[in-house]
matplotlib code that plots the C-alpha trace (Angstrom):
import matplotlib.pyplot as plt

x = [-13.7, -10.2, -8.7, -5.4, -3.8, -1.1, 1.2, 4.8, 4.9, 3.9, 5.5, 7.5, 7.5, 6.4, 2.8, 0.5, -2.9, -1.9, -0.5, -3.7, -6.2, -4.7, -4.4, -7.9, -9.4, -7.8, -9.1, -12.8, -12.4, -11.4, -7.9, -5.6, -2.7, -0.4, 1.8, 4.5, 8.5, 11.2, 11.1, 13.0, 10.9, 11.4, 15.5, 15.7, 17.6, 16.6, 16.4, 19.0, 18.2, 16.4, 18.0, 16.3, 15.5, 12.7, 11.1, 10.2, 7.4, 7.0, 3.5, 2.5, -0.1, -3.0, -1.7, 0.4, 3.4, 4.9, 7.8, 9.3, 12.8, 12.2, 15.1, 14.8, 14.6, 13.2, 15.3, 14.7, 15.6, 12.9, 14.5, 15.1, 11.5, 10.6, 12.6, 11.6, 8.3, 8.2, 10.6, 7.8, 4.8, 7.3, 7.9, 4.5, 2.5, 4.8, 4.5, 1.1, -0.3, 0.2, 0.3, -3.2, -4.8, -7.9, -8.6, -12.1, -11.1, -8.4, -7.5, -4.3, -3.0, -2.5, 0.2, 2.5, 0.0, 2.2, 1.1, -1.8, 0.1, -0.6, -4.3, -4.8, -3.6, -5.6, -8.8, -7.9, -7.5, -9.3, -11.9, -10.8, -12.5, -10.2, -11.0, -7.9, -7.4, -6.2, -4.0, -2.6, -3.5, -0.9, 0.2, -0.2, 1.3, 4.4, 4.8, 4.5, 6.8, 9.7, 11.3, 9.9, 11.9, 9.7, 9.3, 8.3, 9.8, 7.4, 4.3, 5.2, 5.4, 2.5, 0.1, 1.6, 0.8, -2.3, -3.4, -2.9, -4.7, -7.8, -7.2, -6.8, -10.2, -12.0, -10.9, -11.2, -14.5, -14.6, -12.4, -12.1, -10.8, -9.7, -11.8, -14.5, -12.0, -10.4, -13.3, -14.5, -11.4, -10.8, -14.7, -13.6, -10.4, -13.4, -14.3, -17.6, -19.3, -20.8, -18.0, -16.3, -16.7, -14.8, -13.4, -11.1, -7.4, -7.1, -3.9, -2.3, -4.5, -2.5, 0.1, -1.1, -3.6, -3.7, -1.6, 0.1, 3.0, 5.9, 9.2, 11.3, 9.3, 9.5, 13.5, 13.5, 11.1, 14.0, 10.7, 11.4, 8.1, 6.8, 4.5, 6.0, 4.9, 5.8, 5.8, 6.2, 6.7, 8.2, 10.4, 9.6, 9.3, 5.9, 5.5, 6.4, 9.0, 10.3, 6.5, 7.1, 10.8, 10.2, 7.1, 8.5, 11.8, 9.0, 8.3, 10.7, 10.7, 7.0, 7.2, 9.4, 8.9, 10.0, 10.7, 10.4, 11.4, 13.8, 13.2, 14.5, 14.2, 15.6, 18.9, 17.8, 15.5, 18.6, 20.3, 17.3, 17.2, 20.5, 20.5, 17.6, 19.5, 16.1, 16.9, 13.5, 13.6, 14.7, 15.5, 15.4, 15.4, 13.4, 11.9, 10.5, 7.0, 6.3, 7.7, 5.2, 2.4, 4.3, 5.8, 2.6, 1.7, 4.6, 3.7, 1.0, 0.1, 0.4, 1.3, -0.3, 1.7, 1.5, 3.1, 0.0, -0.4, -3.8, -3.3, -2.5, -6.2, -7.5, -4.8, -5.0, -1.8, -1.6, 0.0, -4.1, -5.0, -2.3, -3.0, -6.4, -5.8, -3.9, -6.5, -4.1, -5.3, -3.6, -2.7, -3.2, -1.5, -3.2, -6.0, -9.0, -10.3, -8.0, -8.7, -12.4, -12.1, -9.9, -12.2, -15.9, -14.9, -13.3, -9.8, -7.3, -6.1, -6.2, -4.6, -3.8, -0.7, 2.8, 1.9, 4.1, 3.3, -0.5, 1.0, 3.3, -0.2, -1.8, 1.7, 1.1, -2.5, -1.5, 0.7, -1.9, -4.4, -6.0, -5.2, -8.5, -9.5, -6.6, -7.7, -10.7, -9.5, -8.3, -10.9, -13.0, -10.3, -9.9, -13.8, -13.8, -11.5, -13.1, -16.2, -14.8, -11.5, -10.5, -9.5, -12.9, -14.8, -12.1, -12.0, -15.8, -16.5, -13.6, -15.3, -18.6, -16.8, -14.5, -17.7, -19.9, -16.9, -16.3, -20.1, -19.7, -17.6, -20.1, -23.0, -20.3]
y = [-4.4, -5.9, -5.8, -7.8, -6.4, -8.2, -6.3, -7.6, -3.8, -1.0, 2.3, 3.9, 2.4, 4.1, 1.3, 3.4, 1.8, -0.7, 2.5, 4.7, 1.7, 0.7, 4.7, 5.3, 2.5, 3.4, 6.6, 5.6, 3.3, -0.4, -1.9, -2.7, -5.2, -4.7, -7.9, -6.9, -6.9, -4.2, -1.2, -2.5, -1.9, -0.5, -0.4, -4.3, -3.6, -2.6, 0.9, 2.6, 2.9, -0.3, -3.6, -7.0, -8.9, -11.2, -9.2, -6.2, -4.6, -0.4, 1.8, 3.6, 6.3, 3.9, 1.6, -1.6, -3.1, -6.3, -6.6, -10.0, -10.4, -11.8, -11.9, -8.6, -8.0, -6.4, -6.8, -8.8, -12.2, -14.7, -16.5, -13.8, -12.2, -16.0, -16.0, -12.6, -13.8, -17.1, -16.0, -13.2, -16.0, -18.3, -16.0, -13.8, -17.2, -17.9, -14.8, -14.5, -17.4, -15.0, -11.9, -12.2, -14.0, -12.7, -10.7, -10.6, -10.5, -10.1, -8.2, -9.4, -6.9, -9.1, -9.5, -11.4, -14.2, -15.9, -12.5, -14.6, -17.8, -16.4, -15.4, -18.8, -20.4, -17.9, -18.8, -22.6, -22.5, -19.9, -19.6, -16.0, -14.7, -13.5, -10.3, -10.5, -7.4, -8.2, -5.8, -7.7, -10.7, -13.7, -15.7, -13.9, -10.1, -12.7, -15.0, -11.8, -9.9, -11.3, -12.2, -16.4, -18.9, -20.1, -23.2, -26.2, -24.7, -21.5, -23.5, -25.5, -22.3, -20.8, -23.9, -23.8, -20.3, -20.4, -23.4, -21.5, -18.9, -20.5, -22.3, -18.5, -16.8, -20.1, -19.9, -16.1, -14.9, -11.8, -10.3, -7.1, -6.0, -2.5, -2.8, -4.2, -6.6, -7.6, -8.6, -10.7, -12.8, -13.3, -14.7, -16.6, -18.1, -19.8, -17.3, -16.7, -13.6, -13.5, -12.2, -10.4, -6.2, -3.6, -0.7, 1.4, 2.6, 5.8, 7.4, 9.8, 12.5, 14.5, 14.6, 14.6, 17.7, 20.6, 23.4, 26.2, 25.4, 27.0, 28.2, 25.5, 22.4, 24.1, 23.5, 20.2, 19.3, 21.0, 23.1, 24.9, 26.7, 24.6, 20.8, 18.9, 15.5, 13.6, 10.0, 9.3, 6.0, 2.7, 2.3, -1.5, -4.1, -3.3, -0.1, 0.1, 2.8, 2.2, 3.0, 6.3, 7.2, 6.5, 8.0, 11.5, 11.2, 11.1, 14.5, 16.0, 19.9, 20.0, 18.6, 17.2, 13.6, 14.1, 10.6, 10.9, 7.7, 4.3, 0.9, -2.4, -1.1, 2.0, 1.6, 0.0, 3.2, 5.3, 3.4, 4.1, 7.4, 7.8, 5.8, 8.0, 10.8, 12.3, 15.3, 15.9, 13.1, 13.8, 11.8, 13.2, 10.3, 9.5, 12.2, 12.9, 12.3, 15.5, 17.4, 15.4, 17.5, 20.4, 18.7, 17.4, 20.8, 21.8, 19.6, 20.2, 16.4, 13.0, 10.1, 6.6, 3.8, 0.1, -3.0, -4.7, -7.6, -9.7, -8.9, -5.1, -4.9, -5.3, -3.2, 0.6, 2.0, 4.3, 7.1, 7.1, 8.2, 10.1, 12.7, 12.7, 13.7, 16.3, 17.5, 16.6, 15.5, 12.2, 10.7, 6.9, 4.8, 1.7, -0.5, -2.5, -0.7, 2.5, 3.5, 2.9, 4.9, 7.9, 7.5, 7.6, 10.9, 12.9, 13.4, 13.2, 11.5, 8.0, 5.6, 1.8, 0.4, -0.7, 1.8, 4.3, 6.4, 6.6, 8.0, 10.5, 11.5, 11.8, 14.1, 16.4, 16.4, 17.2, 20.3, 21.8, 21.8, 25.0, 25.7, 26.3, 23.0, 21.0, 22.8, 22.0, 18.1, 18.9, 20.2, 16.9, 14.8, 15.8, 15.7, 11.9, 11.3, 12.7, 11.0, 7.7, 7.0, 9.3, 8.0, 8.7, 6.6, 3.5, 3.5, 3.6, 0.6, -1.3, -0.7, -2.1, -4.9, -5.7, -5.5, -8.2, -10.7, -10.3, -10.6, -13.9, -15.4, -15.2, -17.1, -20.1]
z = [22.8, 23.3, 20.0, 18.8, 15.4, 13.7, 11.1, 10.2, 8.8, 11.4, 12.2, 12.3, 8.8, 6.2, 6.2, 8.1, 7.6, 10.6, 12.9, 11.9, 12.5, 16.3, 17.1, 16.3, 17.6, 20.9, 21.0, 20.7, 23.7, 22.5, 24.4, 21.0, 21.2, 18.2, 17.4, 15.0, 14.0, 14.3, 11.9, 8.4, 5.5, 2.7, 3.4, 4.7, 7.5, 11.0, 11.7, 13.3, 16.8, 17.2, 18.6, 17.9, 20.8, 22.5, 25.3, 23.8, 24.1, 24.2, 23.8, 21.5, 23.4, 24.4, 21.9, 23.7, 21.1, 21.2, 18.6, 18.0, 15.5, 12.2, 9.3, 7.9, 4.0, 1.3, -2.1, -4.9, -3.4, -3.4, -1.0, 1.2, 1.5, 2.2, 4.9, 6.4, 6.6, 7.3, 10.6, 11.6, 11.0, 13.6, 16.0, 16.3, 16.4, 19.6, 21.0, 20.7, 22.8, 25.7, 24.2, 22.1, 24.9, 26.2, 22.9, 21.5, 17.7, 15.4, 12.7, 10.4, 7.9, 4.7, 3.2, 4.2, 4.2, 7.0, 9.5, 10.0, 11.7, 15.6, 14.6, 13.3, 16.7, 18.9, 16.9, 17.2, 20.7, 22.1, 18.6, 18.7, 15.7, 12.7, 10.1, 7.3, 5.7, 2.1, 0.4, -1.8, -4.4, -3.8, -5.3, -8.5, -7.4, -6.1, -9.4, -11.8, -9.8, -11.5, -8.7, -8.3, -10.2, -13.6, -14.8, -12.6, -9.7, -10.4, -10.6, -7.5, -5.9, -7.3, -6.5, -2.8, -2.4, -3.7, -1.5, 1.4, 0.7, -0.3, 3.2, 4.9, 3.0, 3.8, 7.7, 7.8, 9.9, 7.6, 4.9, 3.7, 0.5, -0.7, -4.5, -6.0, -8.3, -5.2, -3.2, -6.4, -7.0, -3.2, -3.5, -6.3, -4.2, -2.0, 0.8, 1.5, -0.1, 2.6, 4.8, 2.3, 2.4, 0.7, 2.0, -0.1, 1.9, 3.3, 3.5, 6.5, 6.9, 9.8, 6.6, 3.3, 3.1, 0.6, 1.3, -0.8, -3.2, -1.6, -3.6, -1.2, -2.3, -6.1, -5.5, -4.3, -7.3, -9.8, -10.6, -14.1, -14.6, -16.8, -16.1, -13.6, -12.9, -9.5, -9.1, -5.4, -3.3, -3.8, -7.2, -7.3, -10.0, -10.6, -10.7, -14.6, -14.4, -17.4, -19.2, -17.8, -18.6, -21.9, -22.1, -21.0, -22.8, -26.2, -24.5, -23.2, -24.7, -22.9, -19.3, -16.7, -14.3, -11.2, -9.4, -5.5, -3.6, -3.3, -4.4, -6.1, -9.7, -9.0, -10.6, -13.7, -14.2, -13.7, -16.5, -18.7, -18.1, -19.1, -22.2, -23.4, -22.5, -20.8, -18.9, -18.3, -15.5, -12.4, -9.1, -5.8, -3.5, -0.5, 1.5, 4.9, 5.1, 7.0, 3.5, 1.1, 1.2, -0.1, -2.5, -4.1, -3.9, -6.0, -8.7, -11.6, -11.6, -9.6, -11.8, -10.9, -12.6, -12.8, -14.6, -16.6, -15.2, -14.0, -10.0, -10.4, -11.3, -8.6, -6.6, -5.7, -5.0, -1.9, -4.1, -5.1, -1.8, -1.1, -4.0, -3.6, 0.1, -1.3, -3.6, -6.8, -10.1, -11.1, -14.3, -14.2, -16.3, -14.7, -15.2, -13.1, -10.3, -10.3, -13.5, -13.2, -10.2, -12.0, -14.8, -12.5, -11.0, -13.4, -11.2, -13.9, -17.1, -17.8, -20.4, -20.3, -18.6, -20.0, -23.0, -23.3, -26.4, -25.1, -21.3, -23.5, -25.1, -21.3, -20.6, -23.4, -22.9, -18.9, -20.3, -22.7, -20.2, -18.6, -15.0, -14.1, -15.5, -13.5, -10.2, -11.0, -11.3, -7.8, -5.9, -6.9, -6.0, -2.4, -2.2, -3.5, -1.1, 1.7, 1.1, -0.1, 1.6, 4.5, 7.9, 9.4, 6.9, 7.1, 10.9, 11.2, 8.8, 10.3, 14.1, 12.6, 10.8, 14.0, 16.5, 14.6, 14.1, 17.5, 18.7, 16.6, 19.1, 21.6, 19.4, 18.2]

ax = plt.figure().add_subplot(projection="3d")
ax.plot(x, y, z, "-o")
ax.set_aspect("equal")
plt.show()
């Protein structure tokens, strides 16, 4: 099968699902085209190392690249992002006449939704069939962000975006979701249910994997010997940072939050932290992904937190994964899908999001509890994620989902 994948994110940034799917697929025998930018995210600035230009395409072991240049960003400007990809939707859709020709299907990793302009012409033209791969609600994860102008300008936007995505399920030969809520409310947005499957992320097995806690990750950590919670990834608007500062400032004297990562809200949590005068929370900035293994092994607990807002219900943030992978017990401060999830298997603590006196409760509940109990926690979660969500599972039900859309083509 000749497959063409389109990603404005792909590595070496940090958004593997892409990388993982067009590796793996390679290796059991299909041709994969990837059509994507030059590395940027999550800085908003191309890496060092890496030139914008037209005519660049590289491989990636059996994996053929084509990069076009897009406007790179990834602050808090609206009108930024817009650009950035708006310019990828322009230029992919003109490189891919030729570069996506001849493919049997293609997959589009969602969002941005303009990441599916060049699918959309193939399957115009050529009625190359089209599986979107939705990771992400829009337009409502874009209007509660905090980052869209309100008023009448806001609901312009918002009734703009969600046009076209009702026009991109509707078109869509099959759409996959990564939760049950997802999959409903995409139904909902007017694609067939018929088309729509869900299949959970997985995250990077090769690096995130139990292994022993080691005295070096202790010291990046600012380990005292006593609960350590880590929050890693993206420091974003929604991620609720401020729930959880405040949350273990109200317990300070019985655990420490450990925040590993960048992001837009990262200053504003900074500021927080100092105006509670919480020593118990630490930054340590972004890591190497090669060291995060060891240093979810150096923590007692994995924190899972989220804004509380209607589209984060349906999300499942890849720090899920991740600590599963691991085989870490989690507290979730989240709701929808992820806390049903936390809740179904008995992998951690739970409490509702944007509450922080109930997540300080989940803290000091995470501190009292026996060690034999949280390794217990941990031993279930790497199961779950092994049977639910690992790499082997994802890349088998995409195959079978990529094989019929493409057998499709050849009964139109």
């Amino acid at each position: 099968m000749r497959i063409g994948l389109i990603s404005q994110w792909y590595p070496p940034e940090g958004v593997f699902i892409p990388g993982n799917l067009a590796q793996r697929l390679a290796e059991r025998g299909h041709e994969v085209r990837v059509l994507t930018t030059f590395p940027s995210y999550p800085y908003g600035r191309v890496f060092p190392g890496w030139r914008q230009r037209w005519r660049h395409r590289e491989t990636d072991g059996a994996v053929a690249v084509r990069r076009v240049p897009a406007y790179p960003s990834h602050d808090t400007s609206a009108l930024r992002r817009a650009l950035s990809h708006l310019s990828f939707g322009v230029t992919s859709a003109a490189a891919g006449v030729r570069w996506l020709s001849g493919v049997d299907v293609t997959y589009v990793y969602h969002p941005p939704p303009t990441s599916i302009a060049a699918a959309a012409l193939a399957r115009a033209v050529r009625r190359t069939p089209v599986v979107l791969h939705v990771q992400d609600l829009w337009p409502e994860s874009v209007v509660q962000s905090g980052m869209t102008p309100t008023g009448r300008g806001g609901r312009a936007l918002e009734r703009t975006l969600g046009g076209l995505m009702r026009r991109t399920y509707r078109s869509a030969d099959s759409i996959v979701a990564i939760s049950p809520t997802m999959a409903e409310r995409v139904v909902a947005r007017g694609a067939d249910p018929a088309k729509v499957r869900v299949v959970w992320n997985w995250t990077d097995d090769a690096l995130f994997r139990p292994v022993p806690a080691t005295d070096e990750a202790r010291a990046v950590l600012g380990h005292r010997g006593r609960c350590t919670v880590m929050f890693a990834g993206n420091l974003g608007l929604l991620q609720g940072l401020e729930t959880a500062i405040r949350a273990a400032a109200a317990v300070r004297d019985r655990m420490d939050l450990v925040l590993v990562g960048s992001g837009a809200d990262e200053h504003r949590a900074r500021r927080l932290v100092a105006e509670l005068g919480a020593e118990n929370v630490r930054f340590v900035g972004r890591r190497p992904a090669e060291e995060m293994a060891d240093l979810y092994a150096a923590a007692q607990w994995q924190l899972l937190c989220l804004r509380d807002v209607p589209a984060l219900r349906a999300a499942v943030p890849s720090k899920l994964q991740a600590a599963l992978a691991c085989g870490a017990p989690v507290i979730a401060s989240v709701a929808g899908d992820t806390a049903a999830l936390v809740r179904s298997t008995d992998v951690g603590l739970t409490c509702p999001p944007e509450d922080w006196r109930a997540l300080a409760d989940r803290f000091a509940e995470a501190a009292a509890l026996p060690a034999g109990v949280r390794q217990e926690m941990g031993r279930r979660a790497r199961q779950v994620y092994q049977e639910r969500m690992s790499l082997r599972v994802g890349v088998d039900q995409f195959e079978d989902i990529l094989t019929k859309a493409a057998a499709q083509r050849g009964r139109a």
